[in-house]
KOLROVEX-619231 format. One record per residue (C-alpha): residue in one letter; x, y, z. Coordinates in steps of 0.1 Angstrom, whole numbers, plus 2048, in hexadecimal, padded with zeros to 3 digits. Layout:
<sites>
AXYZ/...
</sites>
This chain:
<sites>
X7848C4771/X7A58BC75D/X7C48B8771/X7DA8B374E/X7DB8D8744/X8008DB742/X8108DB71E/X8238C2710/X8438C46FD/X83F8A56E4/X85989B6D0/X85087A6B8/X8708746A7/X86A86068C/X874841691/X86283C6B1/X84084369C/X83D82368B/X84480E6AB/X8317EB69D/X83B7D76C2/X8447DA6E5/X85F7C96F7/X86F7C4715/X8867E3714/X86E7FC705/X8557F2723/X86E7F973B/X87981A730/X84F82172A/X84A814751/X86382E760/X85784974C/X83884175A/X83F83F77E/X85685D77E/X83987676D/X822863789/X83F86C7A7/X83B890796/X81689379A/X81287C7B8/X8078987CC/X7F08A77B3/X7DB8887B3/X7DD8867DB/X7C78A67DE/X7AF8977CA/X79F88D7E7/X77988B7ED/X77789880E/X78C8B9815/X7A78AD82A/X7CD8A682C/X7C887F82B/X7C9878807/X7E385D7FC/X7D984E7D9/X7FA85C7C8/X80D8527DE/X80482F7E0/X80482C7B8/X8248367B8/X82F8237D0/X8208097C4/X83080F79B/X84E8177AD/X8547F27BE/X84B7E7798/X8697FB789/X8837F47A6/X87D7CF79C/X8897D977B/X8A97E6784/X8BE7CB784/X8AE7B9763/X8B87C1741/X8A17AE72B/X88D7B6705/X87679A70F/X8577A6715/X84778F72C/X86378A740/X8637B3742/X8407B274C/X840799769/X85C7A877C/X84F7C977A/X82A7BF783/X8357A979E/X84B7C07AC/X82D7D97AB/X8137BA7B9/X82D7B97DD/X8317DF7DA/X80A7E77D8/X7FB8017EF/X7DA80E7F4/X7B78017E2/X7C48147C1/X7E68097C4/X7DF7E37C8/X7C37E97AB/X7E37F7798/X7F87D979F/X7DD7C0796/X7D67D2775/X7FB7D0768/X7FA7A777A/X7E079F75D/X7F27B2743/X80D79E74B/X7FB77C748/X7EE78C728/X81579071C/X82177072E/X82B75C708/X8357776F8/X8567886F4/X8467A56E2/X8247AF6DD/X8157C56C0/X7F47DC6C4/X7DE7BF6C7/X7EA7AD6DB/X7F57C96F0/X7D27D36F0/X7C57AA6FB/X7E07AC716/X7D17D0723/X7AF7C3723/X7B979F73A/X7C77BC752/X7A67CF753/X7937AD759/X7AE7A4775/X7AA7C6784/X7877C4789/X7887A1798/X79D7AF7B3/X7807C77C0/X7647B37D0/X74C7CE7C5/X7587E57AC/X74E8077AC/X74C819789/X75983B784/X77D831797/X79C82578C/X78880977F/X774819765/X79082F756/X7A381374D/X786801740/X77881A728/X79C82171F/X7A9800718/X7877F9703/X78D8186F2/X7B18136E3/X7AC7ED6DA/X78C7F66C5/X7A280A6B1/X7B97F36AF/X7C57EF682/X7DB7DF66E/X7EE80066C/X7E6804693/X80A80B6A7/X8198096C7/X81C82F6CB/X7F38306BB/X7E88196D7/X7F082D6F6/X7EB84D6E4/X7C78406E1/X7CB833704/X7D3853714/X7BD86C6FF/X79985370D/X7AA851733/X7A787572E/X786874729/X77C858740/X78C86C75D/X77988C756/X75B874756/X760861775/X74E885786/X72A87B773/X72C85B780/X73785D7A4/X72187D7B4/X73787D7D3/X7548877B9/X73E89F7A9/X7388B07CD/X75F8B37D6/X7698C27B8/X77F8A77AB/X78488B796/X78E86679E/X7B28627AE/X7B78437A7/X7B0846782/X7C486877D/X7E285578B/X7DC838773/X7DD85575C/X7FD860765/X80C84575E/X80083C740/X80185B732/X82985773D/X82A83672B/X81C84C708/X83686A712/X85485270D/X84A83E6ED/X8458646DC/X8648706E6/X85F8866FF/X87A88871B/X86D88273D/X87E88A75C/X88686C773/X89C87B785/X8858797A4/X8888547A1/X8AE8547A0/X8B286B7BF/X8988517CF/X8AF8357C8/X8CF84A7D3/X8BD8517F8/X8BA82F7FF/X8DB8237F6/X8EC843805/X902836824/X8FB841846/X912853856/X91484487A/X92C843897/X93581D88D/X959825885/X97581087F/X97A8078A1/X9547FB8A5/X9507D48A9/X9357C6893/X91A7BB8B3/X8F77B789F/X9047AA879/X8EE7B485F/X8CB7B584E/X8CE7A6831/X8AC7A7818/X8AB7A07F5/X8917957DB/X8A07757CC/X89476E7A4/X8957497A4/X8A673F77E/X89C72076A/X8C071F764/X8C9716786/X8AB706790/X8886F978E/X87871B7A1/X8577087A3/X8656EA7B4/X87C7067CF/X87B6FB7F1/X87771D806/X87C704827/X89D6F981B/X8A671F81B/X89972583A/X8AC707849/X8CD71883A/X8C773A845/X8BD72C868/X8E1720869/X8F1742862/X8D975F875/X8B5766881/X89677987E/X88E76585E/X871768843/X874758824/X85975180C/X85674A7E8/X83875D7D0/X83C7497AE/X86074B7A4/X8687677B9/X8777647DE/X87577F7F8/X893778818/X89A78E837/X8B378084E/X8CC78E868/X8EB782865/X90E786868/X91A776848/X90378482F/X91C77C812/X91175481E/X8EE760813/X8F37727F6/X90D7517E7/X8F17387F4/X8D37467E2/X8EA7507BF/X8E97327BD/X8C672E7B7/X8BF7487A1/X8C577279E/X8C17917B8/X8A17A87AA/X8AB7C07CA/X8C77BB7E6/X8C87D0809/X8E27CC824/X8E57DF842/X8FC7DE863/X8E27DF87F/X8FF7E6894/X8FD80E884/X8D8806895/X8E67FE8B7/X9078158BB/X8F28238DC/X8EF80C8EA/X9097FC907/X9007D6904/X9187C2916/X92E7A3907/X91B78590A/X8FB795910/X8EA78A8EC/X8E57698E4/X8F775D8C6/X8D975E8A4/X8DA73C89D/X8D47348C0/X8B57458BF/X89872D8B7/X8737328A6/X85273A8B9/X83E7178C2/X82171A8A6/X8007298B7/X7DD7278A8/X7D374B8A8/X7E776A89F/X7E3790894/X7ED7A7880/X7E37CC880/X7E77ED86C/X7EB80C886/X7FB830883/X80583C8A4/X8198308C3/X7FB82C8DA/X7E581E8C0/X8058028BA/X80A7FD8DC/X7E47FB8E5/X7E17DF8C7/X7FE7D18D8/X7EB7CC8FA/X7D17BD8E9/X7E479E8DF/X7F27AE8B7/X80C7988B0/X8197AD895/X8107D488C/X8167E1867/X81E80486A/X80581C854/X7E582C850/X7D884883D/X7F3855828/X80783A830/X7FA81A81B/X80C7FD828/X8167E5807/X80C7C3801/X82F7B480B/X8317C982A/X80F7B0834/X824791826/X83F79D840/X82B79D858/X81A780853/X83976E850/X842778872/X823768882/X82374588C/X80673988A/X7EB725878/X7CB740876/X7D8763873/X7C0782876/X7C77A2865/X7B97C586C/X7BF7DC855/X7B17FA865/X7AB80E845/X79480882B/X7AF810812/X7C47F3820/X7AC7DF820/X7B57D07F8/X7E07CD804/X7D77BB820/X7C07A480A/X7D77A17ED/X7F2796807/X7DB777819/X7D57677F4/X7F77687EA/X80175C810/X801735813/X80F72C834/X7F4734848/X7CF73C847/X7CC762844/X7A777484F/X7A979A842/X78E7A885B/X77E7C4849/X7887E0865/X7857FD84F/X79181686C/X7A381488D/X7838138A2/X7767F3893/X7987E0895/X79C7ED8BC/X77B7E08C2/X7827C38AD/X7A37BA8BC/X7937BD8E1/X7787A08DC/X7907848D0/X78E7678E5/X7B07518D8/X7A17358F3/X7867308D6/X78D7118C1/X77B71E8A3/X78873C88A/X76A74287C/X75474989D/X77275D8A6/X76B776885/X74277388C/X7497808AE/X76479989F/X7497A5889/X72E7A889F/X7457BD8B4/X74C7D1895/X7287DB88E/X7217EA8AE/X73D8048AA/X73B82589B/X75A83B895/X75F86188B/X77E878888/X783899889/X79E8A786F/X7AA8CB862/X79B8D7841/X7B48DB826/X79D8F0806/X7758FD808/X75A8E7800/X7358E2806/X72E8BC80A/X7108AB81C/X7038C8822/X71F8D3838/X72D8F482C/X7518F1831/X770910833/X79490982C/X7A690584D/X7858FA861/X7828D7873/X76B8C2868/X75D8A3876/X756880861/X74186186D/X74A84485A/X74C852838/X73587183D/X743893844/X72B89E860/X7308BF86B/X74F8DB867/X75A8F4884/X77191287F/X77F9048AA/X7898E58AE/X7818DF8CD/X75C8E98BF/X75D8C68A5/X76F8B28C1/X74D8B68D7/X7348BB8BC/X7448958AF/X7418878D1/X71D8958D4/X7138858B3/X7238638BD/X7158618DD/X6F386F8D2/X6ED84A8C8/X6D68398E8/X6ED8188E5/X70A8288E8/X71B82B909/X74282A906/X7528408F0/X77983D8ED/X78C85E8E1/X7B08568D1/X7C78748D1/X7E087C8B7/X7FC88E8B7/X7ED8B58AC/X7D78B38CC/X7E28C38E9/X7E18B990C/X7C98DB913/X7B38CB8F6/X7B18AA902/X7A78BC929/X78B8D5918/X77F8B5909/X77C89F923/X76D8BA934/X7548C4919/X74C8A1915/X74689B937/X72F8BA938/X7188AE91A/X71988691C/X71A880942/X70D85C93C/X72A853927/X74583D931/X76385491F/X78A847916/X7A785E90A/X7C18498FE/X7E385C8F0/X7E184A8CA/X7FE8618C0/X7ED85F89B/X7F5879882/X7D988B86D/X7BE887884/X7BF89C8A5/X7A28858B5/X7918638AC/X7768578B6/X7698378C1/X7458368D1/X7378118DC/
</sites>
């Protein structure tokens, strides 16, 4: 199934037909065409979902992710092409969300290795840098899976640089490009058979599409509207209108975050001491985290003199992004007293510990559950809500400690969270493979921080793991017929692991009919039941009651999860 039937207006004026190199400029112009005709269509390629309901995020995290990529380019101005390339793909790399996203990031990280002498490229080697991104994108998966993301930029890529000529052109190259990911896409349903059952083809490759197809919409002319992006831009740097009026006193100071550019001009960025900038911002606020990926710094402090910090570090090099906010707009409710609050710089760091964690939830309860269970730090997100790669290096940052565990919670986290621990270097990172809430709760419950070694720490974690199974029930957003499981628009249907296991017009009929199938297992015993926030307290009570009735021998747990999508998970041990 095509999901590129609308018409395009093209317009080639002439002189953009004979387009011999690309440069800095022309890929900048190329990479916000392509995000904005992504931002456009994001939602299109979030309902290409395998299973039929409302939890599909894929164009939303590529956008995202291309997104972070061109708000790195805003404040750069530069024809040189490989200086282009490495701001916006590292921007992209910190920005990455989801399994597609962070493939995304990686493939435009090897392009840019690809362009990293060169100040301009021409077809060819346009085409060599393409084809260092495809090798880097696979080497990010541990086991790639053909007819993804994956294989649409393979077969495309191969297909453009064979027909690569002497008379070969910028404008020739992606047209070629674009016209095989078309193809590819449509093909990705004879290879995959679980695509072929849904209806659909591959999310991540039609948003890889997207944005290439952007990228060949802008060197032929044709206007694209970016004006999403602006208004995006414009939201966050609207003022908020607050009761912190001229007669306030300034209580909290302000967060101050930037993304620092360190400048051979000013100074040798591979020699940059990060502790030397931490000892300075120690001096002058709090809540610190500063760390350096190559040339690029990343700084969140709260301070009351954040011009200090803005003179300190131009001295050092250039701002890729700046944000400062009064916290004290955060606190105008409340009534603190004088005095109450120590001063920042009194405040000092957390003794180093041995063991800490880090954990992905969606929900109040779930957070605060993860909390109990000895999470030093919780990442806000789930399904539809991808955390990045730098939201994991914040939070990382935060922990003080030599071995840090991470639980992603979400097999579509799982590559951020990995992408984050190699480019972390200030402590150990162990991305436990918790591809869902039930195996991290489990997980998080059986760590014993008395134990001296890590690694007996993750073989008991694992073990733990294995003995879990976890289901959910979820509304049905279109009609399919998948696992044998005939399924109406507007039903509830129930998955176990990945496999959609049964559909029920009531949904109080899949709540039990999941908990039967869970608990139908002879070594399972316990079954813990979080609730999210579209079940009801009468649902949770016919439940507990139903269960009660059917599975007398089971040990049974409601805990309020608060989670959105999901009206009941399901945990059964």
């Amino acid at each position: 199934m095509s999901i590129f039937n609308k018409k395009k207006k093209e317009k080639a004026p002439k002189e953009s037909l004979d387009i011999k190199f690309l440069g800095g400029l022309l890929l900048s112009k190329m990479a916000i065409g392509g995000a904005a005709l992504l931002r456009s269509n994001a939602e299109e390629v979030n309902k290409l979902n395998v299973f039929p309901v409302p939890d599909g995020d894929t164009g939303d995290n590529m956008r995202m992710t291309i997104e972070s990529g061109i708000a790195a380019l805003e404040n750069i101005n530069s024809d040189d092409l490989a200086e282009v390339m490495k701001v916006l793909s590292h921007g992209m790399l910190l920005g990455a969300r989801g399994n597609s996203g962070v493939i995304l990031s990686q493939f435009f990280a090897g392009t840019a290795k690809g362009f990293e002498t060169m100040d301009k490229a021409d077809p060819t080697a346009l085409g060599e840098a393409f084809q260092m991104g495809v090798r880097q994108a696979y080497g990010s998966v541990m086991t790639p899976t053909e007819g993804t993301i994956l294989t649409v930029v393979r077969e495309s890529v191969d297909y453009a640089t064979k027909r690569i000529t002497p008379e070969s052109t910028i404008r020739s190259f992606f047209a070629d490009l674009v016209k095989e990911m078309h193809a590819s896409l449509e093909r990705t349903q004879d290879i995959l058979a679980v695509l072929k059952e849904a209806g659909v083809v591959d999310s991540g490759g039609a948003g890889l599409l997207y944005i290439m197809d952007g990228f060949n919409r802008v060197l032929n002319g044709e206007e694209i509207d970016t004006s999403a992006l602006s208004e995006s831009s414009e939201k966050k740097a609207a003022p908020v209108i607050t009761s912190f009026s001229a007669d306030s006193e300034m209580k909290f100071g302000y967060c101050t975050e930037l993304l620092l550019q360190l400048t051979t001009k000013k100074c040798d960025p591979d020699a940059f001491d990060v502790e030397t900038l931490k000892s300075f911002l120690a001096e002058i606020g709090d809540s610190i985290v500063a760390f350096k990926t190559e040339s690029i710094v990343k700084i969140h402090v709260h301070t009351f003199t954040p011009d200090k910090v803005l003179a300190y570090c131009l001295g050092y090099g250039e701002f890729l992004t700046v944000k400062i906010e009064n916290m004290s707009v955060q606190h105008t409710d409340l009534d603190e007293k004088p005095g109450e609050a120590a001063p920042a710089s009194d405040k000092k760091p957390a003794e180093r510990k041995k063991y800490g964690v880090v954990a992905v939830t969606s929900g109040p309860g779930i957070e605060a559950l993860f909390k109990d269970l000895g999470t030093d730090e919780v990442v806000e997100g789930g399904q539809t809500q991808n955390p990045s790669t730098n939201n994991f290096l914040d939070a990382f940052e935060k922990v003080n400690a030599e071995h840090i565990f991470v639980f992603p919670n979400n097999g579509n986290i799982l590559m951020a969270a990995s992408q984050a621990a190699e480019l972390y270097d200030k402590a150990t990172i162990h991305v436990i493979p918790s591809k869902n809430i039930g195996t991290g709760y489990v997980a998080v419950s059986s760590i014993n921080f008395e134990e001296p070694d890590p690694e007996s720490i993750i073989a008991e974690m694992t073990e733990a793991m294995s003995r879990v199974t976890s289901g959910y029930i979820s509304p049905a957003i279109r009609d399919a017929d998948m696992n044998g499981v005939h399924i109406n628009n507007g039903d509830t249907i129930g998955v176990i692991e990945k496999e959609i296991v049964l559909s029920e017009a009531e949904r109080i009929d899949a709540a039990i009919k999941m908990a039967e199938k869970l608990m139908a297992d002879p070594d399972k015993f316990m079954l813990t039941v979080f609730r999210g926030t579209d079940a009801t307290d009468e649902d949770q009570a016919v439940l507990e009651a139903r269960i009660a009735e059917s599975c007398p021998d089971a040990e049974v747990y409601f805990i309020d999860g608060g989670q959105d999508i999901y009206p009941f998970i399901f945990v059964a041990e």
